[in-house]
N, C-alpha and C positions, 0 to 999 in steps of 0.2 A: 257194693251195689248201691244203685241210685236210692232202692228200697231202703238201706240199711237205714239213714237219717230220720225217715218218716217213720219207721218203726220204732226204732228208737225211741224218738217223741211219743211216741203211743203208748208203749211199753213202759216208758216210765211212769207215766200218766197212770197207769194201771197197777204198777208197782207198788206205789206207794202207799195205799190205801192197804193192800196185804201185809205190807211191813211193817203197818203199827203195832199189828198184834207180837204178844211174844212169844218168842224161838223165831221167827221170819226171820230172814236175812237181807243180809242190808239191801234197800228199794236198787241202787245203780247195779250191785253186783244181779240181782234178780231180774232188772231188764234186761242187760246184756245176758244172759241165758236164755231170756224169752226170746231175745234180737237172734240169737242165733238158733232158736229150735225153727224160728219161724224161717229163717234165709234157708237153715238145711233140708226142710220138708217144700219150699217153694222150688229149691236148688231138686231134687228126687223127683216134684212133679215135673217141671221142665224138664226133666233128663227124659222121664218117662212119656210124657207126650208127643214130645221135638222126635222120640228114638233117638237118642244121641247115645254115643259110647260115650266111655270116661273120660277119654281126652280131651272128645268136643265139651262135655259137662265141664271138664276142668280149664279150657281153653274158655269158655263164656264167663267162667265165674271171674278170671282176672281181667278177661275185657271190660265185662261188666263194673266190678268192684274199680280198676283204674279208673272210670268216666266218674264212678260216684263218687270219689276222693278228688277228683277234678270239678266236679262239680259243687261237691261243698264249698273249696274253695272259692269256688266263684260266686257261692251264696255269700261268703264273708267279704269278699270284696263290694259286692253288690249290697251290704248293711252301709259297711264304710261310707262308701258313697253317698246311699241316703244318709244317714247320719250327718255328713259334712251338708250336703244341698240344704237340710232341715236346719242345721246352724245356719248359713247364710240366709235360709229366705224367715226369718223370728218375726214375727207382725211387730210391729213401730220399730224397727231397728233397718235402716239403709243395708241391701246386699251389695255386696259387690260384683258386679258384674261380670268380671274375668271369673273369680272365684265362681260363681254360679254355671257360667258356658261350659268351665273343666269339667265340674263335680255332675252336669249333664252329661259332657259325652263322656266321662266313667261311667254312668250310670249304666247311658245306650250300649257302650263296648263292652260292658261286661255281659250287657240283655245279648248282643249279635253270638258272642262268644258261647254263652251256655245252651241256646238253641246250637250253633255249628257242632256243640258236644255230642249232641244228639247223631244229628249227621255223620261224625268222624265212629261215633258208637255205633251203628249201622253199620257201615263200609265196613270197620274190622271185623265186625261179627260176621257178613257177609264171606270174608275170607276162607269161612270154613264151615256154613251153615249156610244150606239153600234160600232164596228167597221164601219159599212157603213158609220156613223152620223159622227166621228173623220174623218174618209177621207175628208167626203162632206166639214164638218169644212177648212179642211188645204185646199183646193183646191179652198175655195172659198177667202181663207183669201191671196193665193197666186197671185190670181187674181186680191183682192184688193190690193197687193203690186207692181205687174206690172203695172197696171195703175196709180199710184202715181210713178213708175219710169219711165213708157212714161210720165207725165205731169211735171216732173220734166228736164229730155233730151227735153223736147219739151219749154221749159223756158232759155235752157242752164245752167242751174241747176246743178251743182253734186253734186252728194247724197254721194260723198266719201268712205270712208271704210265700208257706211253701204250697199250702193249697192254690193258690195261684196260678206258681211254676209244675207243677205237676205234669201236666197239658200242654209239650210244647204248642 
């Protein structure tokens, strides 16, 4: 899930500080536990709101989780990018100009691409959940994304480039 990332980050964020003490377990192995109580009880409420059977439940969570693994991706390709454009444009150092036009329209292709993710994420959902049910979905999953970035500003936390992208 698109969720899964942003948790993650937060979850570790929060981990770590419990795992100084001893007997804790280690901070990574203790977010991903939290990363998953939290996707199972979001995954329960969506079931339960939407009214979904299990199929549909089980049919959202792999559309779902497919976009968010596609969309990491394209977060990594979209560091790349900057990273290269931030080498080329160095204050006193000539860029080069080709190199500079590429590492823009990576940037943009990868910006058009992970909005369309959105898009392509909808339509499949669609295929087997009413238009009311897709809205309810996005409205509750944006709700879960505000409050993990109030709890994150409320840590001094930043969420970086993904607070950003959050919001197609």
């Amino acid at each position: 899930m698109r969720i899964t990332l942003i948790v993650l980050g937060c979850l570790v964020a929060v981990a770590r500080p419990a795992a100084a003490q001893e007997g804790e377990p280690d901070p990574a192995a203790r977010a991903l536990e939290l990363r998953r109580q939290i996707e199972d009880r979001f995954t329960a409420r969506v079931q339960e709101e939407l009214r979904l059977s299990d199929q549909q439940a089980a049919r959202m969570r792999d559309v779902v989780g497919g976009y968010f693994v596609k969309r990491r991706s394209l977060e990594a390709e979209e560091r790349r990018a900057r990273q290269s454009l931030a080498g080329e444009l160095r204050p006193g150092i000539a860029a080069n100009k080709d190199s500079v036009a590429r590492f823009t329209d990576q940037l943009l292709d990868v910006r058009v691409r992970y909005a369309q993710s959105y898009k392509d994420e909808v339509r499949d959902l669609s295929a087997f959940l009413d238009p009311v049910q897709v809205a309810q979905f996005l409205i509750l999953r944006e709700r879960l994304l505000d409050r993990i970035r109030e709890a994150q500003e409320a840590r001094g936390g930043a969420a970086g480039p993904l607070r950003q992208r959050l919001r197609p």
